[in-house]
C-alpha positions in Angstrom: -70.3 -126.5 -24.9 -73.3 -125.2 -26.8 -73.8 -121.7 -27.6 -76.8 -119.6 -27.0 -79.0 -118.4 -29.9 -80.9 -115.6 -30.5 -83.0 -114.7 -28.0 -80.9 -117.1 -25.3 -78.5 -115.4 -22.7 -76.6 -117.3 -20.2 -77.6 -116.5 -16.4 -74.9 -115.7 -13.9 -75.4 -119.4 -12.3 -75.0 -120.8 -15.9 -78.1 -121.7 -16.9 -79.5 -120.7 -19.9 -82.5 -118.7 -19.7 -85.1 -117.7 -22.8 -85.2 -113.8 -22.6 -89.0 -112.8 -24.0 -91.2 -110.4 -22.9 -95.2 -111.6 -22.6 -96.1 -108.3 -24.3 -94.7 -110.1 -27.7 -95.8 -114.1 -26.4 -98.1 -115.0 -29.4 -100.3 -117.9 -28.9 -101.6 -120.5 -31.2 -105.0 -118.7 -31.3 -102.9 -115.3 -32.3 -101.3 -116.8 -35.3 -102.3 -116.3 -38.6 -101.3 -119.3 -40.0 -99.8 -119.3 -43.2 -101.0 -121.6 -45.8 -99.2 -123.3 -48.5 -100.1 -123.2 -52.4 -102.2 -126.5 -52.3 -104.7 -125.1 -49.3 -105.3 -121.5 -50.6 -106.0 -123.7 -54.2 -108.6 -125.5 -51.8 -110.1 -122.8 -50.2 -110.5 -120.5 -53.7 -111.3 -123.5 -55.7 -108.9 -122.7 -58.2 -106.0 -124.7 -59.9 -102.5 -124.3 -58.2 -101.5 -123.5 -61.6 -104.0 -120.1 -61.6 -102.7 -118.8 -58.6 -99.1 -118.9 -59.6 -100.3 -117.3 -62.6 -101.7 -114.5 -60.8 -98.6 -114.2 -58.8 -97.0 -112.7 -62.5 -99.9 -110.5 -63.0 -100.0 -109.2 -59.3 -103.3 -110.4 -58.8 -105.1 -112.4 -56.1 -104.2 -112.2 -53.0 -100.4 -111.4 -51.8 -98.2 -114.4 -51.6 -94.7 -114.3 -49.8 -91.7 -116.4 -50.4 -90.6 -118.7 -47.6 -86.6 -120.2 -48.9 -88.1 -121.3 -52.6 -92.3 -121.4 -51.3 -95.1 -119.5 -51.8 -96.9 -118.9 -48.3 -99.8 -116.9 -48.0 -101.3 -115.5 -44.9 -104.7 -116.9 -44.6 -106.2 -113.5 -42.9 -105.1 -112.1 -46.3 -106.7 -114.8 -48.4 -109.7 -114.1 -46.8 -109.9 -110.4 -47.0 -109.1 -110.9 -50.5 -112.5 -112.8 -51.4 -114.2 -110.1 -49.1 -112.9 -108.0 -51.0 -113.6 -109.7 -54.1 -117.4 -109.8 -53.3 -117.4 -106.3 -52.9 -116.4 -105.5 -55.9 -118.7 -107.8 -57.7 -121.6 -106.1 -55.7 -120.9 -102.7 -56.8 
């Protein structure tokens, strides 16, 4: 018999039934994707090995660690190099 997860409650007629309210249904327009150490290299145009570097110097923009990866929220890569050109025009 396989139990229900997280989320997952049996229904009185045995079925199993996904309990989520559409307030908190994200679609994949809503998500900001994350985006792995190879595509934020990409986009910045900076070596993989810089941007770990940074990460030891809390620089750049904020990474977060997924199991043993670095993830980074692409909204947040983005505001960072707004950010960036700010500065630089001040």
């Amino acid at each position: 018999m396989m139990r229900p997860t997280a989320g997952v409650r049996r229904a009185a007629s045995g079925w199993l039934r996904l309990q989520v309210e559409e307030a908190t249904m994200q679609t994949p327009e809503t998500i900001d994707p994350l985006w792995d150490i190879d595509e934020v290299s990409a986009y910045l145009k900076v070596p993989k090995r810089t941007l770990y570097r940074w990460r030891t110097q809390n620089y750049g923009p904020r990474g977060l660690r997924v199991g043993r990866h670095v993830r980074y929220r692409r909204s947040v890569v983005i505001d960072w190099v707004d950010l960036m050109e700010h500065i630089d025009d001040e």
